[in-house]
N, C-alpha and C positions, 0 to 999 in steps of 0.2 A: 406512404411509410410513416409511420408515428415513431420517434426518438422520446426515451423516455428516461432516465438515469436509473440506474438497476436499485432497486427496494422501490422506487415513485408509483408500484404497484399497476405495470403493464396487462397484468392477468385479471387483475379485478376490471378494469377499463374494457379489456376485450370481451368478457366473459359480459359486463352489464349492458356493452353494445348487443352483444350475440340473443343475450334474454330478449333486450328490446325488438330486434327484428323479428323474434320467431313469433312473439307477441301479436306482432300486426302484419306477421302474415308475409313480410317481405322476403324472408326467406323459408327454407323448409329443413334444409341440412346445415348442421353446420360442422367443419374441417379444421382440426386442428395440430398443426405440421408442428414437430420438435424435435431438437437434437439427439435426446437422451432417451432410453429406456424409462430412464428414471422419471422422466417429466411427463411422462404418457399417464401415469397413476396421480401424479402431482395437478394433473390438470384437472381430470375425472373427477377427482376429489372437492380440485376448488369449482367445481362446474355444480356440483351437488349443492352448494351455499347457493345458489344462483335458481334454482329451481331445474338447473341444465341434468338430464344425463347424458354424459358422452362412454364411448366404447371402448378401454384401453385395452383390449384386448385382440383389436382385429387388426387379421392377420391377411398376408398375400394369396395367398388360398382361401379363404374366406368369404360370405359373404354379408354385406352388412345387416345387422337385425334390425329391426322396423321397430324394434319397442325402444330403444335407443334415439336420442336427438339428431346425433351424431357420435363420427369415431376420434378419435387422435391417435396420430403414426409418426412416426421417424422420418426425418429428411432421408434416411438410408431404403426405409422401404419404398419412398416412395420413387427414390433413383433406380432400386431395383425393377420395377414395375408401373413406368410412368402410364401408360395407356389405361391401365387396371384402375387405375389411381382418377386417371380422367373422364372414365368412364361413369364414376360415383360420385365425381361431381358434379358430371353435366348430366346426370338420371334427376334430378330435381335441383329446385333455385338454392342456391348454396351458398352462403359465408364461408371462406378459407382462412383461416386465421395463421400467420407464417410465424411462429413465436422463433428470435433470437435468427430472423432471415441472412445476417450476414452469414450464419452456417450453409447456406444454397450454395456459395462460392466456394466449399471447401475442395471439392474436383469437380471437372468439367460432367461427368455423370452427373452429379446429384445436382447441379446446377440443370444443365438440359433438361434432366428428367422433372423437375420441379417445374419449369415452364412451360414442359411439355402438357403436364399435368394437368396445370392451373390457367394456361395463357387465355383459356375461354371463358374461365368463371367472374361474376359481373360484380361481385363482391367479395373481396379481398382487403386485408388488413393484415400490412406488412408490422413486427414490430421486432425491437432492437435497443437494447442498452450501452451499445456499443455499436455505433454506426460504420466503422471501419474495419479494414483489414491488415494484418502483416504482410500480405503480396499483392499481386494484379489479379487475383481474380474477382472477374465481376460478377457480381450480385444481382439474379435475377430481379426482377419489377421496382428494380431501382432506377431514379431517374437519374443519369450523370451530364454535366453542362461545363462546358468550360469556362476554366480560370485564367484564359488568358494568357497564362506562360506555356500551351500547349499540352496541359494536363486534364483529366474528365473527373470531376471532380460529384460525391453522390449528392444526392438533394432530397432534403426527407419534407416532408406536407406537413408537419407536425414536432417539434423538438422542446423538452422540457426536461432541461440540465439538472445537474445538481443545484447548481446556487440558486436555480427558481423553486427546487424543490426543498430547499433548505429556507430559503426566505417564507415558505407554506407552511414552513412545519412538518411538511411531511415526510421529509427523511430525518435523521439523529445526524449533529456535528458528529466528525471526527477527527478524534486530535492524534496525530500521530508524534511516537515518540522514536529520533533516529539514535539507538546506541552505535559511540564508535570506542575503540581500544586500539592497541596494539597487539598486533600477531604476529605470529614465528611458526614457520613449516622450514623443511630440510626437503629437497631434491632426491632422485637417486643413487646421487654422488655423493649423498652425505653434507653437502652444502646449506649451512643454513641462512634464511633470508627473515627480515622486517620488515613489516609494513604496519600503516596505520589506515583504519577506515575511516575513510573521510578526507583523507589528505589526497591531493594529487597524483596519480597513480597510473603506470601503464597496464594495462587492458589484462596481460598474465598476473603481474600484482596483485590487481583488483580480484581477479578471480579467483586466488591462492586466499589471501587474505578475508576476505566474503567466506571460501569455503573453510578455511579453518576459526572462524567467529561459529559456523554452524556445526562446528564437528560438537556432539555430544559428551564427548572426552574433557573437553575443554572449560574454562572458568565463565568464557562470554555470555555461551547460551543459559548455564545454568542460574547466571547473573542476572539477564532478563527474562529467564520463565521466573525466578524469583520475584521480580519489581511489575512483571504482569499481572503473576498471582494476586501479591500487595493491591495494586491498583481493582482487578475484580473483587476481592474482599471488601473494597470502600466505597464501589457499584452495588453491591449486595446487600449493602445495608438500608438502601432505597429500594434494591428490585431485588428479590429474595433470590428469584426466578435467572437471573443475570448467567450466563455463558459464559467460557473463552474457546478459544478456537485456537488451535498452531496447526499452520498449512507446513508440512515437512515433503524435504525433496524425495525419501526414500524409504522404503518400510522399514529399513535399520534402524535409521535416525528416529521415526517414527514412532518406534518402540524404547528408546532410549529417554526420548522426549517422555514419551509417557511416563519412565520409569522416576526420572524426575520428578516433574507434577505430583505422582502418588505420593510424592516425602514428603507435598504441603499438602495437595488438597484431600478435604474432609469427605470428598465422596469420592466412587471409583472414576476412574479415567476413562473415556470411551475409545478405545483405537479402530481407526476406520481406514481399510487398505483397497483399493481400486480393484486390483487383483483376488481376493478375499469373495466366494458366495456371501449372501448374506448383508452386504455393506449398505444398501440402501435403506433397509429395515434398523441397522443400527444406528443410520443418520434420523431419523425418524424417532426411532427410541429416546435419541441424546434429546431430542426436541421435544419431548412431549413433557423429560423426564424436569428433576430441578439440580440435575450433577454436576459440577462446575467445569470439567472440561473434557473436550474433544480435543485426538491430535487425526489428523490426517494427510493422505498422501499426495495431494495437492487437486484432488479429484472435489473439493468442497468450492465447487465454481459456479458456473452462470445457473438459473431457477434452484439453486438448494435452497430452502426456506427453513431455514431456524431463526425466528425474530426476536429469541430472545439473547442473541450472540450480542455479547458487548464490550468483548475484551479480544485481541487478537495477535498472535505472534505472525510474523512473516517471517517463516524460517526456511525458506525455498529458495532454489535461483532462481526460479522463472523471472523474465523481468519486461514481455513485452507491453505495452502499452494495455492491449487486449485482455491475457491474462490478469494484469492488475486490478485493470477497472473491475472485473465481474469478480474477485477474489475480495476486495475492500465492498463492492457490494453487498456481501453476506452480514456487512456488521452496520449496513445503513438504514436499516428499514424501521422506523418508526413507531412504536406502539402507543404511547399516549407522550404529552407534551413534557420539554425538557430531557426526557434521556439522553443521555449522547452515548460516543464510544470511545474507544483509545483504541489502534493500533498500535505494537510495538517491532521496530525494524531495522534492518545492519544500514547504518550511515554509510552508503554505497550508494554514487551519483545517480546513476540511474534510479534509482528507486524513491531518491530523494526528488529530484525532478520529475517524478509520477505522480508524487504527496504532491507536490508544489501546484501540479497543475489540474490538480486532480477536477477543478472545476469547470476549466477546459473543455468545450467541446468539439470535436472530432470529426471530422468527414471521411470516408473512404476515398481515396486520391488515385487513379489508375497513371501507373507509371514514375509516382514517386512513392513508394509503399511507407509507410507507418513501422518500419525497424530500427529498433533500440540495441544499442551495442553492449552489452552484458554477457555474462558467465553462463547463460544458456539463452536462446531466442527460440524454444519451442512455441508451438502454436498453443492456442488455449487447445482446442479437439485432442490435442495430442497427453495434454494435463489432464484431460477427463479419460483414456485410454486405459488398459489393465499394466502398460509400460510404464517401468522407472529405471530413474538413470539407475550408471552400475556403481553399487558400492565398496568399489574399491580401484585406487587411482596408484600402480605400480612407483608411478616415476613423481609421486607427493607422498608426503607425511606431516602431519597435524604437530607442531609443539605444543601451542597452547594461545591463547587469546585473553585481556583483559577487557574489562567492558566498563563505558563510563555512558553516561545519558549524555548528548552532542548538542540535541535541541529538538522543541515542537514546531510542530509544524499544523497550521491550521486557516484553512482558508485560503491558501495564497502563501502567507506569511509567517518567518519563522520568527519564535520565541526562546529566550533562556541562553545560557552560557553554558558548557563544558563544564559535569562535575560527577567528582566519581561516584559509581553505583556504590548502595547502601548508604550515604550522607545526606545528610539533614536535606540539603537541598533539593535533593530527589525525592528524598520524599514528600519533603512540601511537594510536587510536581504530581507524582503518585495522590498523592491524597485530596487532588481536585474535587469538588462534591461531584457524583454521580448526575445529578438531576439540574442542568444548566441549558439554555437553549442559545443558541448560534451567537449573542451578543454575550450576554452574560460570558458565555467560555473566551469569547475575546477578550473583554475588559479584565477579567480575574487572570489571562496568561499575561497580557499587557501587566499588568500590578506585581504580578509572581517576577515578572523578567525588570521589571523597576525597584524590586527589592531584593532582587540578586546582585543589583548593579550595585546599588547604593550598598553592600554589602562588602562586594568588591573595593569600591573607593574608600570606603573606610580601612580594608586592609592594608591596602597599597598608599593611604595618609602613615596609618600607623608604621610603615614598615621604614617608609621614607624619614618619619620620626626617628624610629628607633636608629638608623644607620647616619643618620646625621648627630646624634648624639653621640654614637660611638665615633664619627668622626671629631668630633670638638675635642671629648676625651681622648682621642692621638693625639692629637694635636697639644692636648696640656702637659700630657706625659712622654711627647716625643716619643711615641711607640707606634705599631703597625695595628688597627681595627683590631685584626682576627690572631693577633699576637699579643704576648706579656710581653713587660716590661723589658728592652734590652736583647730583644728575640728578634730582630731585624731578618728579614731574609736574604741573602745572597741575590746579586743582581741579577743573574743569570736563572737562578731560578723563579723570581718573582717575575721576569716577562716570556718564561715557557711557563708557566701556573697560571700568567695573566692570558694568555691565547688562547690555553684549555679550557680554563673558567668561560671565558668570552662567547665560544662556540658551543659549550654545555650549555650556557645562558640561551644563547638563539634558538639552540634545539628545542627548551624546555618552553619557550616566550614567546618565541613568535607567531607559532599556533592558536596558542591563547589570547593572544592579542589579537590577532584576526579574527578569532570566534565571537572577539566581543565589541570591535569596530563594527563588524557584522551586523548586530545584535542593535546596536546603538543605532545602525544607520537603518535597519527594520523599522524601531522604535520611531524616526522620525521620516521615515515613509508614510508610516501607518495617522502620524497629526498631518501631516500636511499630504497625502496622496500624491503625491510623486512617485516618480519609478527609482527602486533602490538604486540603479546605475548612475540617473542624473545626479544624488546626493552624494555619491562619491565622487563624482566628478567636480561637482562643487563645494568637495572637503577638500579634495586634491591639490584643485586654483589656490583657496584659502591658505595651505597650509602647505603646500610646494612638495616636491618630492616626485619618485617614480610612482608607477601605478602599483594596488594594494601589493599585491606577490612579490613586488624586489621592495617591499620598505623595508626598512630593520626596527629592530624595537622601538628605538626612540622616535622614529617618523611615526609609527603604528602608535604608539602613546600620544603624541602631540597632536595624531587624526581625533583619537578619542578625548582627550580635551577638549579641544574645538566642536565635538558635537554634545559633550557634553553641560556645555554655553549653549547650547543653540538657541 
């Protein structure tokens, strides 16, 4: 089994082995197995650059034509008809090519029948972007070994991650950008609730809050297709050709989203719905075409090849592991040096810890499965289906949502402070050059998050300025700061106004402060390679207190001092 990271160009590698053995005769057929209808044409296609013709056309009744190399079929046909199946491979010496194998394991059929098919053929080539699964089922001609703690853990003969394929060149950085805000939904009882994305949150919160950031009614979405758009526009001034993408949970939104998009962009909007005749030819259109953007229904997944996608909304729930990888996929594939990408995302932990780790690699684990705890855990098979959630949720209703940029995320590691959508400072953020390769985009977000800080300290000089001046000034005029002259306040009311003030203060501060103790103790991960956790733990000693979540503002000040010496 060859591990490949999705754009590292698995198809061109199978396809220039496949050329090569028919070449010298080693083999005579060659088979190649995939999930989708869709990738049966996609394959043929790319088989034709190769000197390959294969067959997308044949069928369980069928028989193979002889003017043909070989066919390409579906994991489905071939659970339907494993014998059929093994028959035409063992009629002559055969290459099997298993494209996206972890799909064998999606039921016990299509697994069987898959082994059943193949278990005699002497050349096989397993491959996969995503070596894992969200449950136990195992995965034909995979080898599993244990780990020891009692778990079978897969084992692939071959693995080349993202960070070895980004260290080649041969995929695009991506910098993802996590917006968070405030949101407000009502119940069916009329109850209305708050939340913030990004802050601490129980599991229904998270979920209400996520889903009203994505309602199309709302200010958050339309905040970031707008700061997407911005960002493609300053991509396309490098790559004319440049894309964006918004994966949407639902053909509503879908179409909402679109209706958006059409107020900025200059060319028409491509909506593409799983359910919809037709959709694959429109993916294909969007691809050929130079129109700025695509929305779709979360069906733009594993082998969709648009290589010129380089701008991306994630406006979906989806949030398993699986789905993601092959979802961020679509915006990783490299065309010449330096392009990168941006995706754009609701600051919702899960999905933040997917950016984080996105360079991660993965094993399928039998018996401890790869599920993430989020607003929906559909499988990826089931996001490529003509099913979407249902659009409409009796017992929620959407208020509305604000959206602010939270912070990038690249590589591992976050960049930038909390600052509201449409400000200067996002834009600087937005207005990254297009054309940056894996270091350059770190140094320039390192420098962008160095000149947000130092921006900050100077407010927070100035502010402590100004308030200590009005303090002197009480003090000469024997009067109150935020009083004239002889305007004293009543004692009773200056410590109920001083308790109010107090807890307005924490609410509005301490977030903030975290965001950027955060921030600072990134920044000194990233000189000195340590793990963020040690450097807080060694701000902590230094400078005494609870652990980050109960400081109060001034211990969360006095942390950020002290690394701001460091």
């Amino acid at each position: 089994m060859a591990v490949a990271t999705p754009g590292a160009g698995k198809t061109t590698f199978a396809l220039t082995l496949a050329s090569k053995l028919l070449d010298d005769k080693s083999v005579q057929r060659v088979i190649v197995v995939v999930p989708t209808e869709h990738l049966k044409h996609q394959w043929a296609d790319a088989a034709k650059r190769f000197g390959l013709s294969l067959d997308p056309n044949f069928t369980n009744s069928s028989a193979v034509n002889a003017a043909y190399d070989g066919i390409v079929v579906t994991y489905a046909q071939v659970g339907m008809h494993p014998f059929k199946h093994h028959a035409v491979a063992s009629a002559r010496r055969t290459l099997v090519i298993l494209d996206e194998i972890h799909h064998a394991g999606d039921s016990k059929s299509w697994g069987d029948g898959v082994y059943e098919a193949y278990n005699d053929v002497e050349h096989r080539l397993a491959l996969t972007g995503t070596p894992f699964r969200s449950d136990d089922s195992q995965i034909p001609f995979v080898r599993y070994v244990e780990d020891g703690e009692g778990h079978l853990v897969s084992e692939s003969d071959y693995t080349y991650g993202y960070s070895h394929a980004l260290a080649d060149g041969v995929v695009r950085p991506v910098v993802f950008l996590a917006y968070s805000g405030e949101a407000q939904w009502k119940d069916s009882a009329g109850e209305e609730y708050s939340a913030r994305l990004g802050e601490p949150l129980n599991a229904e919160q998270t979920a209400r809050a996520w889903k009203t950031a994505l309602d199309p009614k709302g200010d958050w979405i339309a905040a970031v297709l707008t700061a997407a758009h911005t960002r493609l526009t300053k991509i396309r001034a490098n790559m004319p050709d440049a894309g964006g993408l918004v994966i949407a949970t639902n053909k509503t939104t879908a179409r909402a989203y679109a209706k958006i998009l059409s107020q900025l962009s200059s060319t028409p909007v491509t909506v593409v719905l799983s359910d919809e005749p037709g959709a694959s030819e429109r993916i294909d259109e969007f691809s050929a075409s130079r129109d700025e953007w695509m929305v779709a229904v979360r069906m733009v997944s594993e082998g969709v090849d648009v290589p010129r996608l380089s701008v991306g909304v994630y406006a979906t729930s989806a949030s398993t592991p699986l789905f993601f990888a092959q979802a961020i996929g679509r915006f990783v594939r490299s065309r010449m040096p330096g392009e990168s990408a941006s995706v754009f995302l609701p600051s919702v932990p899960v999905l933040l810890r997917l950016a984080e780790e996105m360079e991660v690699s993965r094993d399928h684990v039998l018996g401890k499965p790869h599920r993430e705890s989020g607003w929906s855990d559909e499988l990826l098979e089931q996001a490529n289906r003509t099913q979407t959630e249902p659009d409409d949720n009796p017992n929620y209703e959407a208020i509305g949502a604000s959206a602010e940029l939270d912070s990038l995320i690249f590589d591992g590691s976050t960049y930038g402070t909390p600052t509201v959508a449409g400000s200067e400072e996002e834009q600087d953020f937005l207005g990254l050059p297009g054309l940056l390769d894996a270091d350059q985009v770190r140094t320039l977000l390192a420098k962008r998050q160095s000149d947000q800080l130092d921006a900050r300290d100077a407010e927070e000089k100035a502010r402590r300025a100004a308030e200590r001046k009005a303090r002197e000034r009480a003090d000469v005029l024997g009067e109150s700061p935020d009083r004239g002259a002889g305007q004293a306040a009543p004692a009773g009311e200056r410590g109920a106004r001083g308790t109010q003030d107090a807890r307005a203060t924490a609410a509005d501060e301490i977030p903030e402060l975290r965001k950027e103790l955060n921030a600072r103790v990134a920044i000194a991960a990233g000189k000195t390679g340590r793990p963020h956790g040690a450097i807080h733990t060694e701000v902590r000693k230094a400078c005494g207190g609870p652990p980050t979540a109960l400081c109060s503002a001034e211990q969360l000040r006095e942390r950020i001092a002290f690394l701001r010496d460091w």
